[in-house]
N, C-alpha and C positions, 0 to 999 in steps of 0.2 A: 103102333104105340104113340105114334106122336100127333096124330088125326086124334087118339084117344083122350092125349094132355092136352089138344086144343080145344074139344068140345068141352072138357070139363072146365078148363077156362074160360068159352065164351058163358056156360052157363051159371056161373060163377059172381063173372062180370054182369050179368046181364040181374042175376037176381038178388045182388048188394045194390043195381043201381050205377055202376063204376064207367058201363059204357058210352053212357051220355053225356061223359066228363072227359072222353078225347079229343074234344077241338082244344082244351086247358092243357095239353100236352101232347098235339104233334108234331112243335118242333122237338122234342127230345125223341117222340119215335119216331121221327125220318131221321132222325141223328142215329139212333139204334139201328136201324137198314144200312143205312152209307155205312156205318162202320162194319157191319154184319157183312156186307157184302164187299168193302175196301178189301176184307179179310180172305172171300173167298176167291177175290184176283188178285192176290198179292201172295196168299198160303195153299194156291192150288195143287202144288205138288210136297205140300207137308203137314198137312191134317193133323189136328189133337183129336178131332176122332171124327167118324164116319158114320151116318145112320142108313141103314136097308131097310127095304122095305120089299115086300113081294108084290105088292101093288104099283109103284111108282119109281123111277129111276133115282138114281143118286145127286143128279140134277136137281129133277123135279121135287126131291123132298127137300133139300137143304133149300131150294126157292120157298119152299111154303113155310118150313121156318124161316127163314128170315124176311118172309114178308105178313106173314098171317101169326106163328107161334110167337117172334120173340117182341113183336109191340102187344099183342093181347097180355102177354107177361111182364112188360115194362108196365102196359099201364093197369093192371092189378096190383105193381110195386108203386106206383107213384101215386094211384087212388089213397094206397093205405100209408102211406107216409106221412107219420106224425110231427107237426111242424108248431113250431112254440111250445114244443118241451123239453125238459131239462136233457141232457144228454143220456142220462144212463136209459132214458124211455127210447132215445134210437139207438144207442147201443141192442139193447135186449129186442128192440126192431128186427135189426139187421142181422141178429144173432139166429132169431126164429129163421130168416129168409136162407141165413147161408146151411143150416144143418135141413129145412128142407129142402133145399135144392141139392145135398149131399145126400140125402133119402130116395128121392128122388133118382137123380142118377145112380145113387147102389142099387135101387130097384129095376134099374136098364141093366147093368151089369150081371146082374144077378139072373136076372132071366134070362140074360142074352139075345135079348130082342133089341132090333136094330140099331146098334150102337156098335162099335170097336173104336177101341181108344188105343192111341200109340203111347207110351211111357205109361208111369206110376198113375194105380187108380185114383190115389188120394192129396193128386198135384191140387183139385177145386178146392179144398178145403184150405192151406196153403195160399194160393193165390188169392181167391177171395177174399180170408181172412188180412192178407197185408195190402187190402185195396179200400177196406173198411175206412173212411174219414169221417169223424162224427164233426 
């Protein structure tokens, strides 16, 4: 599933145009990695949640997110992030981005394809929403 979310991302990025607009932001995605990966040697033995896969170890998948999945998805957020306008235009931004990545992952849940999560499903919505700074 998540080889599935990458390809639709790169083809995504690549047919808005958004890809050749990563050197404008890679220090925020090596910032995205370091902290992606700070996480998975500091929270190795306490996971919010865990992706399988039948093709690839538990390793090798969480490497490819956080080296390939979650900068292709920073930088689809930072391509499309509206700058010089009023607030309520990044309010309803951010608003779009956190109910679909709430989609999204109910859509992992829901199928139960490679994901377990430890605690309450509906901590993303929650966290997210009290990390919102317009």
């Amino acid at each position: 599933m998540s080889i599935t979310v990458t390809v639709l991302l790169l083809i995504i990025l690549i047919w808005k145009g958004y890809l050749k607009n990563w050197r404008d932001y890679h220090t925020t995605l090596l910032y995205v990695i370091t902290c992606n990966l700070t996480y998975i040697v500091l929270c190795r033995d306490y996971w919010l949640w865990k992706y399988h896969s039948p093709f690839l170890s538990e390793k090798e998948i969480e490497l490819f997110n956080v080296l390939i999945l979650l900068p292709l998805l920073s930088l689809l957020f930072l391509s499309r992030y509206p700058e010089g306008v009023r607030k309520i235009k990044k309010f309803i931004f951010l608003s779009k981005w956190v109910i679909g990545s709430m989609l999204i992952e109910g859509l992992f849940i829901l199928m139960r394809l490679n994901l377990t999560m430890d605690g309450d499903s509906g901590w993303s919505f929650h966290f997210i929403s009290s990390c919102i700074h317009l």
